[in-house]
ZAMARGU-4260 file (C-alpha; in steps of 0.2 Angstrom, whole numbers, plus 5000, padded with zeros to 4 digits):
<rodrens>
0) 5000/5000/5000 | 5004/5018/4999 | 5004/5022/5014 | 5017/5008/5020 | 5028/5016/5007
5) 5028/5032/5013 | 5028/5026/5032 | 5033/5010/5035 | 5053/5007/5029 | 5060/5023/5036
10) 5055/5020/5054 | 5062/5001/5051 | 5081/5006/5043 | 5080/5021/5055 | 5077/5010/5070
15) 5090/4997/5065 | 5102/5011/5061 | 5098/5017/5078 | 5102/5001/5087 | 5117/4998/5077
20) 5124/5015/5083 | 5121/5012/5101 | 5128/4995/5101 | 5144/5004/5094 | 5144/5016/5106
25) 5143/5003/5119 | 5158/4993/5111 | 5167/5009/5110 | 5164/5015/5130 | 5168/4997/5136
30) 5184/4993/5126 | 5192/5009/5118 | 5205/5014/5126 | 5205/5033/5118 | 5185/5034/5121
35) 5190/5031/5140 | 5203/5043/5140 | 5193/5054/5131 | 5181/5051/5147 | 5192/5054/5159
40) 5199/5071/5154 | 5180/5074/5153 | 5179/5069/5172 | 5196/5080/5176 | 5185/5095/5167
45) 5169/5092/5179 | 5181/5090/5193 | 5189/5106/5192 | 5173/5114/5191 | 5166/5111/5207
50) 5172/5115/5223 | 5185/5103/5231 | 5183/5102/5252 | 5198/5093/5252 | 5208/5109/5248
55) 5206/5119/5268 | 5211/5099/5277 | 5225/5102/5288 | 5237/5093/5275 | 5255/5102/5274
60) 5269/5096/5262 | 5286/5098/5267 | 5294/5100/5251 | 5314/5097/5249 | 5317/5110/5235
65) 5330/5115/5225 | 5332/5128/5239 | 5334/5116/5251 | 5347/5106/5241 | 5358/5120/5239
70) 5356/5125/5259 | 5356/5107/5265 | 5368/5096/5253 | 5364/5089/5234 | 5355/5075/5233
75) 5357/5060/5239 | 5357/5066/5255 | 5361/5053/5270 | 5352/5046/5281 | 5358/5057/5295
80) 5351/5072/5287 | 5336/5065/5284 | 5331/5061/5300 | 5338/5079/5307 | 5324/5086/5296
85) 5310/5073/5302 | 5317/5077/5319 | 5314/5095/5315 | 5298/5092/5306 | 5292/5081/5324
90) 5298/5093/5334 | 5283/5105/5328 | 5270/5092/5333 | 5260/5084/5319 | 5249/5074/5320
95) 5256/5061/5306 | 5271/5063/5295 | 5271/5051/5280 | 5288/5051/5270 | 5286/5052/5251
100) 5305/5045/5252 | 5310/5028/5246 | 5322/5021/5261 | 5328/5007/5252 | 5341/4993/5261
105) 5353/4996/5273 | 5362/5011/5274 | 5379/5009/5264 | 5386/5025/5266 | 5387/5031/5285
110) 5403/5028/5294 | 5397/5012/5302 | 5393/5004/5285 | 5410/5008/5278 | 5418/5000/5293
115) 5406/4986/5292 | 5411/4981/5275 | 5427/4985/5277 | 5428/4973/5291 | 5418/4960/5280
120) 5432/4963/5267 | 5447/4959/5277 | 5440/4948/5291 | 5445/4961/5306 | 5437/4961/5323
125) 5447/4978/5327 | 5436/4984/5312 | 5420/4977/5316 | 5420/4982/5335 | 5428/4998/5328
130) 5410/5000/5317 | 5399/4995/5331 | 5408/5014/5340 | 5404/5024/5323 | 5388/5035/5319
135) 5375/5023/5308 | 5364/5031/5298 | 5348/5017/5300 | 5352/5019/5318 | 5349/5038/5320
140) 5335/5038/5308 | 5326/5024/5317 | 5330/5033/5333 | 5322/5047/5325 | 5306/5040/5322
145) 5305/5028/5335 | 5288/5030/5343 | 5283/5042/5333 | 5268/5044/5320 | 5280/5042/5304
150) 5274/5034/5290 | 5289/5026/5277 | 5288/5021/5261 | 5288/5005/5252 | 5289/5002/5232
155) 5282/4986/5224 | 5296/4976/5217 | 5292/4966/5201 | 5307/4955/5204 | 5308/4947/5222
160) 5299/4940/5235 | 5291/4952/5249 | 5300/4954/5263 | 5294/4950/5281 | 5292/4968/5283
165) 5278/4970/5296 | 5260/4981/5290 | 5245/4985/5299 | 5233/4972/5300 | 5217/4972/5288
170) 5202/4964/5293 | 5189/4956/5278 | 5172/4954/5284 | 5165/4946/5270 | 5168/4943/5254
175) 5176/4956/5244 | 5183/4957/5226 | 5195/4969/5218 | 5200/4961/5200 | 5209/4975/5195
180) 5220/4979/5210 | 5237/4983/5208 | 5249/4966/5212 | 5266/4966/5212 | 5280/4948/5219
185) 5286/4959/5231 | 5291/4977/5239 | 5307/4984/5244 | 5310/4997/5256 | 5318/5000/5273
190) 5329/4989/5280 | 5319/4980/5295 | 5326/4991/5310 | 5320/5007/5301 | 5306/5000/5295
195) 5299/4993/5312 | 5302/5010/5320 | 5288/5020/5313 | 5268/5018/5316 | 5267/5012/5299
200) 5274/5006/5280 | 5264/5016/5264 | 5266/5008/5246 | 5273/5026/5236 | 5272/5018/5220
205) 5258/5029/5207 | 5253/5023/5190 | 5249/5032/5176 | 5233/5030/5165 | 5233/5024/5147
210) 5239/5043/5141 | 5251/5044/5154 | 5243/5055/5168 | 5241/5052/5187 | 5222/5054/5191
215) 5222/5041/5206 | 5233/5036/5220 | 5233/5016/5226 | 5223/5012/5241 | 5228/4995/5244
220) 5239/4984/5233 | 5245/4964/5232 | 5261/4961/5234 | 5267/4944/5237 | 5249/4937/5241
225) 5247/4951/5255 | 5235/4967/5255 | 5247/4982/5258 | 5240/4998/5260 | 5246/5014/5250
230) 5256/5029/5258 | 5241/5041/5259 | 5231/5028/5266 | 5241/5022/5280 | 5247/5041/5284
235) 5228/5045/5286 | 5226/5031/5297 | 5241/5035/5309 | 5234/5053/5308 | 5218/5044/5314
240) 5225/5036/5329 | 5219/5018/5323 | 5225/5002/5324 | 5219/4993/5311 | 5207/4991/5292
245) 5190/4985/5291 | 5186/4980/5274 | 5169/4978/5274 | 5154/4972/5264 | 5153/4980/5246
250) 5169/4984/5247 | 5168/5000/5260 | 5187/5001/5270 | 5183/5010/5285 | 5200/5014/5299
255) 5193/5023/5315 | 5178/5035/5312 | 5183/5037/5293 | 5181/5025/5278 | 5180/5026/5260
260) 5173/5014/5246 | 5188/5004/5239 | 5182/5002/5218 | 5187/4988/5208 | 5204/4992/5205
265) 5208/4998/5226 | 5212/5015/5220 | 5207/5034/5224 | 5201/5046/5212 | 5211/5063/5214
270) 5203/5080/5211 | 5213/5090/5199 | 5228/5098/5206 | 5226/5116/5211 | 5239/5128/5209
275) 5235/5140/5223 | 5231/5127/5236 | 5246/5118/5232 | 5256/5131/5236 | 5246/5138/5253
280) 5251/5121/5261 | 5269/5119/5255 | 5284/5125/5265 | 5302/5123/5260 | 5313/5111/5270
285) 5326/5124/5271 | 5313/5133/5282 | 5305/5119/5293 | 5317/5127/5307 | 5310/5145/5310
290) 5297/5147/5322 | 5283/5152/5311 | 5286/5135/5302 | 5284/5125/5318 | 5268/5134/5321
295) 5264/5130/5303 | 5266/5112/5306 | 5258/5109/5323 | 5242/5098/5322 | 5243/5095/5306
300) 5244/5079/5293 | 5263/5083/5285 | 5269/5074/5268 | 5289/5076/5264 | 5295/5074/5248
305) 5302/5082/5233 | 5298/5094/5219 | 5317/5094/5212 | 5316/5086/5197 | 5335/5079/5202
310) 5326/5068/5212 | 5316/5063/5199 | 5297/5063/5207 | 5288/5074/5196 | 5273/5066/5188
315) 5263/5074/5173 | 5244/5077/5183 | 5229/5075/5176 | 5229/5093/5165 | 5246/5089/5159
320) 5255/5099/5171 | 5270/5093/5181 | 5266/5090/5198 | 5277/5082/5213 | 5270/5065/5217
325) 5273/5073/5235 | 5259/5085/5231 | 5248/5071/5221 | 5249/5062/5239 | 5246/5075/5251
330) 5230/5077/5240 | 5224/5059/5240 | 5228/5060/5262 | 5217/5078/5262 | 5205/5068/5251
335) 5203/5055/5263 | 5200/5065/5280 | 5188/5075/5272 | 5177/5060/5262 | 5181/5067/5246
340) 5181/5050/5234 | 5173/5053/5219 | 5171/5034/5210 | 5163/5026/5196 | 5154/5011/5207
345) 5154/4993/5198 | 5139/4994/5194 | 5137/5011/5187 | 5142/5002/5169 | 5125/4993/5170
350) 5116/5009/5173 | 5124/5017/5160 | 5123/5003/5146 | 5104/5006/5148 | 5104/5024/5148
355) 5113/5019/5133 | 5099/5011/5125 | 5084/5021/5132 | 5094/5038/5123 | 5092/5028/5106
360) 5077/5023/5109 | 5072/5043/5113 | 5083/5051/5100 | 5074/5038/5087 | 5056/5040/5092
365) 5058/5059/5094 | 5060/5060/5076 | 5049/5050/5070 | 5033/5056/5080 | 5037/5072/5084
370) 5040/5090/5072 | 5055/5093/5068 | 5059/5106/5079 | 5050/5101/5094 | 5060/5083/5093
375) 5075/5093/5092 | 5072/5103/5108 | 5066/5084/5117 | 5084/5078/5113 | 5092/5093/5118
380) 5083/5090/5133 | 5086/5073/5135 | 5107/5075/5133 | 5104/5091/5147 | 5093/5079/5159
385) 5107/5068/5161 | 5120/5081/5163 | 5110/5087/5177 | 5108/5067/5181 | 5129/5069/5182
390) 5129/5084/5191 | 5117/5075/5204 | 5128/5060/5206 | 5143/5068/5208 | 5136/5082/5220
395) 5123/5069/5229 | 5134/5051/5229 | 5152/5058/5221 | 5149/5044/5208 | 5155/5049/5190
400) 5141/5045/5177 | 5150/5045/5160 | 5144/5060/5155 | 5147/5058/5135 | 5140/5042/5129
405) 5120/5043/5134 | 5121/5062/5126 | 5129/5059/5110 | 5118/5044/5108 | 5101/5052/5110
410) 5109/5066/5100 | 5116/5054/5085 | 5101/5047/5084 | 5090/5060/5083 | 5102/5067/5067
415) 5102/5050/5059 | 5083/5047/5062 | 5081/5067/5056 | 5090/5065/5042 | 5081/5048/5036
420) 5065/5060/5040 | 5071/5073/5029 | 5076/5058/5017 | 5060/5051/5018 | 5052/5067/5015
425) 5061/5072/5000 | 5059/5053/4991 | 5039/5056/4999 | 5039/5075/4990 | 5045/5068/4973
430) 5034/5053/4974 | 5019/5063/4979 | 5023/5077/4964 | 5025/5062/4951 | 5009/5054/4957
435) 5000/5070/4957 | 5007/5084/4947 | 4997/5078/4932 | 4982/5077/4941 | 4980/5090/4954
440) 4984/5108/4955 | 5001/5114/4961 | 4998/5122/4976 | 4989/5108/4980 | 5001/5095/4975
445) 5017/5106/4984 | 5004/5105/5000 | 5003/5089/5000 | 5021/5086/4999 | 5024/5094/5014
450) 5013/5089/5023 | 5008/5071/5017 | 4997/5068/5032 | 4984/5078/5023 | 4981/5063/5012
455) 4970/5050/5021 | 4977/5036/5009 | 4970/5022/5019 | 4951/5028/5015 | 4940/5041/5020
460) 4921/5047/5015 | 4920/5063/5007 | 4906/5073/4999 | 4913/5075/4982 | 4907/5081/4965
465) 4913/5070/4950 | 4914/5073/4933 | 4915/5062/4916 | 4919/5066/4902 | 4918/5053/4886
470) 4922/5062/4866 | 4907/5055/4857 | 4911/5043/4842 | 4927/5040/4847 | 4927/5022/4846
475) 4922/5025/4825 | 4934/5036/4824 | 4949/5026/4829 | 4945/5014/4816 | 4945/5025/4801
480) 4960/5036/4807 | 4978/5037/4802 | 4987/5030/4818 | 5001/5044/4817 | 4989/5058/4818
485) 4976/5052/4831 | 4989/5049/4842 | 4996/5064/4842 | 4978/5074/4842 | 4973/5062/4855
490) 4989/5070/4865 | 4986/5086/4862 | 4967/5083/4869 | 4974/5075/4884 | 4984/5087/4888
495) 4972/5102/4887 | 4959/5092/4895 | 4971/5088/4910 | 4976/5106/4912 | 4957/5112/4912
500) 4952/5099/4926 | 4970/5106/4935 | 4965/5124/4934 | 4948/5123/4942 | 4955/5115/4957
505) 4950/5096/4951 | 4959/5081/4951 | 4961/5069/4938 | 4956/5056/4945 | 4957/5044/4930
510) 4961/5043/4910 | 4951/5031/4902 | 4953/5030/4883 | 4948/5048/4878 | 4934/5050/4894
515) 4940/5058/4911 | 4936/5055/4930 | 4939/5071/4937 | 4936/5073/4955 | 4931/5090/4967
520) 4935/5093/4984 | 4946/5076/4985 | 4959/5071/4990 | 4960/5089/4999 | 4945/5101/5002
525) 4938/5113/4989 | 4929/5127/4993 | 4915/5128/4981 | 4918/5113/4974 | 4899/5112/4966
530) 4901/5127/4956 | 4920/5123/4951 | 4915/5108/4945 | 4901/5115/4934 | 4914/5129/4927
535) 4926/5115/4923 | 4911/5107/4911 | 4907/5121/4904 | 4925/5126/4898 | 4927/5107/4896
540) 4912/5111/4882 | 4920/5128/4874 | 4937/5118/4872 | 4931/5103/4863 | 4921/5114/4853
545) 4934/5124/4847 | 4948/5109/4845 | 4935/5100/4835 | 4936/5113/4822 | 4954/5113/4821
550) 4963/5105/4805 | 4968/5088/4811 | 4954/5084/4825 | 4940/5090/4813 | 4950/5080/4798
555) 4948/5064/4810 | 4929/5067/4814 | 4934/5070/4831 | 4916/5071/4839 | 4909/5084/4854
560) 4915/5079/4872 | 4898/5075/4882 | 4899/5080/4902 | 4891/5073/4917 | 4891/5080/4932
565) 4886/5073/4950 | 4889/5079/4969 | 4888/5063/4984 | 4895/5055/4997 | 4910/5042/4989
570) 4925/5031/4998 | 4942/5039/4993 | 4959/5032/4995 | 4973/5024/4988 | 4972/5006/4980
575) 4982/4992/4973 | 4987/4980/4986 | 5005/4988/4986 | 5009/4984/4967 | 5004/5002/4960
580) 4997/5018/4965 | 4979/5023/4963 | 4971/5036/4972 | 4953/5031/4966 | 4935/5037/4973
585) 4921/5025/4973 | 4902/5025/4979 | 4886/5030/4969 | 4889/5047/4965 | 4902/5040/4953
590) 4891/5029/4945 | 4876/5041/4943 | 4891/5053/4937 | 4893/5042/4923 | 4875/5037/4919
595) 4872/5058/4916 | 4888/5057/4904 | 4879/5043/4895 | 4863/5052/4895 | 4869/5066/4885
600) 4869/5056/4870 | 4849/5053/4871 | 4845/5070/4878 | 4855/5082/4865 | 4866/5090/4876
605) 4884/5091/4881 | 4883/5093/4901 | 4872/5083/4910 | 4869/5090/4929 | 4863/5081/4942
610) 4850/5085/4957 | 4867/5083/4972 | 4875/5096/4962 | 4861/5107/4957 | 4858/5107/4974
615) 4874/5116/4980 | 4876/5126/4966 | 4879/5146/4972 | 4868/5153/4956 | 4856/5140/4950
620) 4851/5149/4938 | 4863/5143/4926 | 4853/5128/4924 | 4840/5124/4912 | 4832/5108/4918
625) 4831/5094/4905 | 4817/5086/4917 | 4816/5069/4925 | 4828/5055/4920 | 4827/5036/4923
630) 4846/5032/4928 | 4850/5014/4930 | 4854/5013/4949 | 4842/5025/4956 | 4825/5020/4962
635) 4815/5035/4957 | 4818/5045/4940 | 4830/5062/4944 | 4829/5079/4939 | 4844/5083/4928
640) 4849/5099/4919 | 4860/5106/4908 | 4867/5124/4905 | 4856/5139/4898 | 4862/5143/4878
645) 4870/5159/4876 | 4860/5161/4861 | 4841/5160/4873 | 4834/5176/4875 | 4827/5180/4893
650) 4810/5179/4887 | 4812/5163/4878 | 4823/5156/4896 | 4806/5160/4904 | 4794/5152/4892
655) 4805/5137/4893 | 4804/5136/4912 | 4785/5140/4912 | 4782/5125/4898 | 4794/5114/4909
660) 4782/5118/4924 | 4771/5113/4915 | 4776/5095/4909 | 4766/5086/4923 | 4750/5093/4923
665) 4747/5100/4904 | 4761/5091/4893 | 4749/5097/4878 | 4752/5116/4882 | 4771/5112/4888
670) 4772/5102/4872 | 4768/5117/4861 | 4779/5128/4868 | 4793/5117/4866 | 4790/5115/4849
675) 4788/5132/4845 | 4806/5137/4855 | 4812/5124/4847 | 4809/5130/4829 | 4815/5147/4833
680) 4833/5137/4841 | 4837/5125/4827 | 4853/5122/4835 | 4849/5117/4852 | 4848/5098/4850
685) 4844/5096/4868 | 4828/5109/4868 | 4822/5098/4853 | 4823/5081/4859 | 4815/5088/4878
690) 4800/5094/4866 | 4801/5078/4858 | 4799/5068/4873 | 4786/5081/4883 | 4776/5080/4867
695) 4776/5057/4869 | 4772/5061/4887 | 4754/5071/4880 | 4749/5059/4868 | 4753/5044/4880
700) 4743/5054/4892 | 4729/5058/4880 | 4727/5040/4878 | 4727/5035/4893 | 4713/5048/4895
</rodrens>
């Protein structure tokens, strides 16, 4: 059918284009690895957008500068000075002190080591009780920290075993499952009498993300088949006084009053690094001495470490600056006593495969069932709702709803559904002209194309007026005629016939040989349709009169055109079982249509009215009635007229009328009058033929008297 055409295979390749596109999209957000960067540089843009509580914690870094190394000694710097500045740092009172310092083996450079391996070297006593008497750098560091709320650090070793380096018990409760935490054989770190020293051992070790950027601080890590916490971690938990983890159901680490949710791969997700807070909580080691410096210190959660890049811990951040990884943990431990922990959840994937689908869904069904513009403004609205859907999260839960793929989704497929609308349009617009633009009006036709709805092609019941046309002889005159020449004269006629039709705001219905179905006020309304189907019949007559006198149509014997014209009710729509397109009308008023056409041959005239369009005529007085007609179909005889001559007089019009009033009651005296008009009107085949027949109605009525 039509309709289907026009309908049905846009919605069906749009919605499978639809669902092809989200189920890229979903292939793309679960396995490239430049969409998920793409993402996350998205989630560093949100992040630094909103404001950061973790920026006022009481979280101060202790940063050995290149100030400090031309003061205090180039790097490396020995053990002994090291613990003279965490002396110094203690001595203001902090609360925790975690060391961003890779303390790794036994010190081999204080005096006491040289003497030690000398010893070893040449199998001396004197030397080795000489080196048990010499300043040993592990001893004076351990004595340093000793009792004291120091956090050192460990790094995870690819290569050995763990060590039996002692760390602070984690309790599971439950079952608990981190596939993509971080593992590693072993760690190195402090030898064993430094190490046990301090309140606790912190993994320093940071990993990059596919592009290269630090965007998240380890919480807890595998090495050699045990949990080991990271540095921030463990130095929030001595800052907290506690003396052991809880890992709880769903994966919720709590250490005193504070916890966070440990996600898949055990790590934290930093905010973006701030210059300005950075450098409100930094002090330079060269400093830490000075009175205001201790006061600085006191009470607070200090991180020591390095922003020399000799010392090579300079990590590229999140917006591609260079940050100390000092400063990257100092943010993750200010994160951490505030609660700041923005995470995607595991489950947050699932939610957002199905926003996924339900933005498709939308974007597609916008287009097809909505205006243009309007659809338009609902997936707008759709992409904006779920950025205020990640606003919500992030603000509400601190959970990071990817914030691109359900916009671009309802947005890509709104375009590619509005563009197979507007497709689908244009192939609808140029299928609707072809079908119509010899058969309709153009205004009509380019209102129909653009709004195809008008068309009720599955059928409707209209009050139409219809109108046949047949060329008299036609048949006769095809079989004497040169081939060549009726065509083209039967062209031309076409032509001129379809243009006259067309111009009175008629359809063309249908092209039958030489007769035409023209119908008025379908498939659209026409004002006036009555009266514009009358014109059309009676320029239909002053055409075919003057083409039959032209050279080649009155050289054929091309006959008159005879009219009818009848106004009903008649079913309209589209026809032919999806094969071919047919836009017909049918009912009673068709039939009766073509009964008047008939009639014109035995009545004498060239337009035959009907009583439904007589009816609804503006100026009836156009008509001369033809009187009552026995029309195959109908149960009673009908009035039918046909137009007044031009060549009547107005007295002659009115002697007519009075004789035709008289047809009933006196068809003796209507009889005579007729026959006298009729002398004076030689021409007028149709008033002869009503005298004709008003004149059998009196004698059949006189012998019936």
């Amino acid at each position: 059918m039509f309709g289907k055409i026009l309908h049905g295979g846009p919605k069906a390749r749009s919605a499978a284009g639809c669902a092809l596109l989200a189920l890229l999209l979903l292939i793309v957000t679960q396995t490239l690895g430049a969409y998920e960067a793409l993402r996350e540089r998205t989630f560093d843009a949100i992040l630094g957008r909103i404001p950061n509580p973790a920026a006022s914690a009481p979280v101060v870094v202790v940063d050995i500068d290149r100030a400090s190394l031309e003061r205090l000694g180039q790097w490396p710097w020995s053990r002994e000075q090291l613990a003279s500045l965490v002396t110094d740092v203690l001595a203001a009172g902090p609360q925790a002190v975690g060391l961003d310092i890779l303390i790794d083996g036994a010190d081999e450079r204080s005096p006491a080591a040289l003497a030690r391996r000398l010893a070893d070297m040449t199998g001396s006593g004197a030397v080795r009780d000489l080196a048990a008497g010499l300043p040993d750098g592990d001893a004076v560091l351990a004595a340093a920290i000793r009792s004291k709320p120091v956090v050192q650090g460990l790094a995870l070793d690819p290569d050995r075993p763990t060590e039996q380096l002692a760390t602070v018990p984690i309790l599971i409760q439950g079952q608990s499952d981190m596939p993509g935490i971080w593992e590693a054989l072993g760690v190195s770190g402090p030898p064993k009498g430094v190490a046990g020293a301090g309140a606790g051992l912190g993994v320093l070790s940071l990993a990059g993300d596919a592009d290269g950027r630090i965007r998240r601080v380890p919480l807890l890590m595998l090495a050699g088949g045990r949990l080991r916490p990271g540095l921030a971690l463990e130095t929030a938990r001595v800052a907290s006084q506690a003396s052991a983890y809880v890992l709880a159901r769903g994966n919720v680490l709590r250490w005193g009053k504070l916890s966070v949710p440990i996600p898949a791969d055990a790590t934290l997700r930093l905010m973006p690094p701030q210059g300005a807070v950075m450098a409100r909580r930094t002090i330079s080691a060269a400093d830490i001495a000075s009175r205001a410096s201790q006061t600085f210190l006191a009470g607070k959660v200090v991180l020591l470490g390095s922003s020399a890049p000799e010392l090579g811990g300079l990590r590229l951040a999140s917006g591609g600056e260079l940050v100390p990884s000092v400063q990257r943990q100092a943010s993750a431990v200010a994160q951490l006593l505030t609660g700041v922990h923005p995470r995607r959840p595991w489950s947050i994937e699932g939610y957002e495969v199905v926003a996924i689908l339900v933005a498709a869904g939308i974007g597609w069904a916008a287009a097809f069932r909505l205006p243009l513009l309007l659809a338009g403004l609902v997936a707008l609205a759709t992409a904006v709702g779920w950025w205020l859907s990640v606003a919500l999260a992030l603000r509400g839960w601190q959970v990071l709803l990817d914030p691109i793929a359900a916009p671009l989704t309802v947005l890509a497929c709104f375009g590619l559904s509005g563009l197979t609308v507007a497709a689908d349009s244009r192939r609808r617009e140029a299928v609707l002209r072809r079908r119509f633009e010899q058969h309709l009006a153009p205004e009509l036709v380019t209102r129909i194309a653009q709004d195809p709805s008008l068309l009720k092609l599955a059928g409707e019941t209209r009050v139409a007026s219809i109108l046949f046309t047949d060329v008299e002889g036609f048949t006769a005159m095809t079989e004497r005629s040169d081939p060549t020449m009726l065509i083209r004269v039967l062209d031309r006629y076409l032509d001129e016939m379809s243009a006259i039709i067309v111009a009175h705001g008629g359809m063309v219905e249908k092209i039958v040989g030489d007769g035409f179905h023209g119908l008025f006020n379908a498939p659209l309304d026409l004002d006036g349709h009555a009266d514009k189907a009358v014109d059309c019949a009676c320029a239909i007559r002053v055409f075919s009169e003057r083409f039959a006198e032209e050279p080649e149509p009155r050289a054929l014997g091309f006959g008159r055109t005879r009219v009818g014209v009848e106004t009903g009710p008649v079913i309209v729509g589209d026809v032919g079982g999806g094969t071919r397109l047919d836009y017909t009308a049918y009912g009673n008023a068709m039939n009766t249509a073509a009964r008047l056409e008939a009639a014109n041959k035995d009545l004498g005239s060239a337009i035959c009215i009907g009583p439904g369009t007589a009816a609804l005529l503006t100026d009836r007085s156009i008509l001369r009635p033809l009187g009552k007609l026995e029309v195959r179909g109908r149960s009673e005889p009908m009035q039918v007229c046909d137009i007044w001559p031009d060549t009547m007089s107005p007295a002659d019009r009115k002697a007519y009328l009075a004789a035709a009033a008289l047809a009933t009651e006196s068809p003796h005296d209507a009889a005579a009058v007729l026959a006298r008009l009729a002398e004076s009107s030689p021409d007028d085949v149709a008033l002869e033929r009503f005298a004709q027949r008003i004149g059998l109605s009196a004698r059949s009525w006189t012998a019936k008297s």
